[in-house]
N, C-alpha and C positions, 0 to 999 in steps of 0.2 A: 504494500500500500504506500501510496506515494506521499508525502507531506500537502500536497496539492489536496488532499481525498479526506484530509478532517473536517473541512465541512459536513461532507457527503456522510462521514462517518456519526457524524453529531446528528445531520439530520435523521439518519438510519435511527438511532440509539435515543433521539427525543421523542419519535414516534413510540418505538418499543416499548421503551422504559414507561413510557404516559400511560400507556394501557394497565402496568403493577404499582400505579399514583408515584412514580419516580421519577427523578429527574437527572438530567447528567450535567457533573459541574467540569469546568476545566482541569483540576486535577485526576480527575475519576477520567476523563478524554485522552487526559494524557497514558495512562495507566490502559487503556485501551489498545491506543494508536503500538504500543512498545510491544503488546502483547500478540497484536496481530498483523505486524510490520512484513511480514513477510505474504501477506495474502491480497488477492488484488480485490476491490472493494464490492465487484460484482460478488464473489463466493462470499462473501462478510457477511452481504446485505442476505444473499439466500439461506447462510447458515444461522442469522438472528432466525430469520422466518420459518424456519424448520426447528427452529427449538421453542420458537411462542406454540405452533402449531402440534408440536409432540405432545400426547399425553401424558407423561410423565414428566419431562423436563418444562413442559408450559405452564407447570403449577408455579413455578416461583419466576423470578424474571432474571433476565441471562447475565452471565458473569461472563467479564472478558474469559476466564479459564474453561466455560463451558463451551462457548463458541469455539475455542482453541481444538479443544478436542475436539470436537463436529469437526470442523475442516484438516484437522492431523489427521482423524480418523478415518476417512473417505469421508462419506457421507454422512456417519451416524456411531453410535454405541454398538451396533450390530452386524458390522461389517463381516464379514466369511472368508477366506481364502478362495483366490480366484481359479486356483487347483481344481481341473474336471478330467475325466478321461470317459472313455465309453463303455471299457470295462467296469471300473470300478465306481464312478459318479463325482458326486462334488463331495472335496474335504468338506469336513463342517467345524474347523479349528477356527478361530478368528483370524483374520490376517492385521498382520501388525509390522508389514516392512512395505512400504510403497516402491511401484517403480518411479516416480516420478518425486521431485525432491521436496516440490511441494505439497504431495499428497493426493496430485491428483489422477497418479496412474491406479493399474490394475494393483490390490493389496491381495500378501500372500502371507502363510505364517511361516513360520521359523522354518520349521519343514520341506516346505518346498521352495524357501527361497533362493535356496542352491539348487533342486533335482526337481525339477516339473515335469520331465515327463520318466518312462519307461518302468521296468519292476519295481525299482524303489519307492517313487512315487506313486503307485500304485499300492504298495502298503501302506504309507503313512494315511490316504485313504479311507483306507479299509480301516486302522488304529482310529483312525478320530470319528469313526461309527459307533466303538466301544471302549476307547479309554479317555476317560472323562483329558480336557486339555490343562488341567494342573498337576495332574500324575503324569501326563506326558512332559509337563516341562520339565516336573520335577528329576524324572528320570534322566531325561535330556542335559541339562545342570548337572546332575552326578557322571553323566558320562563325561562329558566337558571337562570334569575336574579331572577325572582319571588320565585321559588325554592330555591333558596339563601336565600333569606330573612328570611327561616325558618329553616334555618340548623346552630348549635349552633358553629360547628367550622368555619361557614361564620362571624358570628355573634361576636365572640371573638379575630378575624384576623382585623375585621373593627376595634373594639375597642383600641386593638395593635396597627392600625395604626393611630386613631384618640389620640391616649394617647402620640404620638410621632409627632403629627401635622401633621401628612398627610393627604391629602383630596383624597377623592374616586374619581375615572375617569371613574367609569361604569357608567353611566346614565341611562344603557338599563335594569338596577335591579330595578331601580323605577318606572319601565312600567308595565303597563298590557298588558297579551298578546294583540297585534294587535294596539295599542296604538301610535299614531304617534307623533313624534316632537311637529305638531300644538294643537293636544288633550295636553300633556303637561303643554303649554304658558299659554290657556287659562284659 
């Protein structure tokens, strides 16, 4: 959004906000303008409009950080991984990496945002049919750590930070896959 576009943005946002008896002052404009500097005012204007209009999000009136997210997030809170094949159908993981920087390409999740098509992609799939997607990441995370542990620029960034007294906050690196909290303790 251009500097040029706070009018536009005020009028956007005096309309809106009128409707939940509010008003917008120039500090609160300014707090906007920073928050959604990166989106051009046409998406602004349709993403206030899509959150008055939401059933849920239309209860209360929009916060720059609500709008953020509608336009980070494609469209909405509900976005899908754009992952189909013929064999196996549409992921149902949310996607959460855009192709596009602004957010307005096709979103995919973690999954397939390296491998979209062939066997592989074809499982992950078939997984987000029936493993809920926080046991998937969570699993996903503990491999990631495992994988870490053998990679020598993981390996030299721990040391960095252990040579400067910091202590590691990943936990999930010293897992094996599938390994819970209680395996852990004991």
């Amino acid at each position: 959004m251009l500097d040029t576009d706070r009018d536009e943005l005020r009028k956007a946002l005096t309309s809106a906000l009128g409707m939940y008896d509010r008003d917008i002052t120039d500090d609160a404009l300014d707090t906007w303008m920073s928050a959604l500097r990166y989106y051009p005012i046409e998406r602004v204007r349709n993403a206030i409009k899509a959150h008055m209009e939401s059933a849920d999000d239309g209860k209360r009136a929009p916060r720059p950080v609500d709008i953020w997210r509608r336009l980070s997030s494609g469209s909405g809170k509900s976005t899908t991984c754009a992952a189909a094949t013929l064999a196996a159908g549409r992921c149902q993981y949310p996607g959460v990496f855009s192709d596009a920087t602004d957010g307005s390409g096709q979103w995919w999740c973690p999954w397939h945002r390296e491998t979209r098509i062939g066997p592989q992609a074809d499982r992950y799939i078939e997984a987000s049919k029936s493993v809920p997607y926080e046991e998937a990441a969570r699993q996903r995370v503990a491999r990631m750590g495992v994988e870490a542990n053998d990679n020598p620029y993981v390996k030299a960034l721990r040391e960095r930070m252990a040579s400067h007294g910091r202590k590691r906050t990943d936990q999930a690196s010293d897992r094996e896959p599938g390994q819970d909290d209680e395996d852990l303790a004991a």
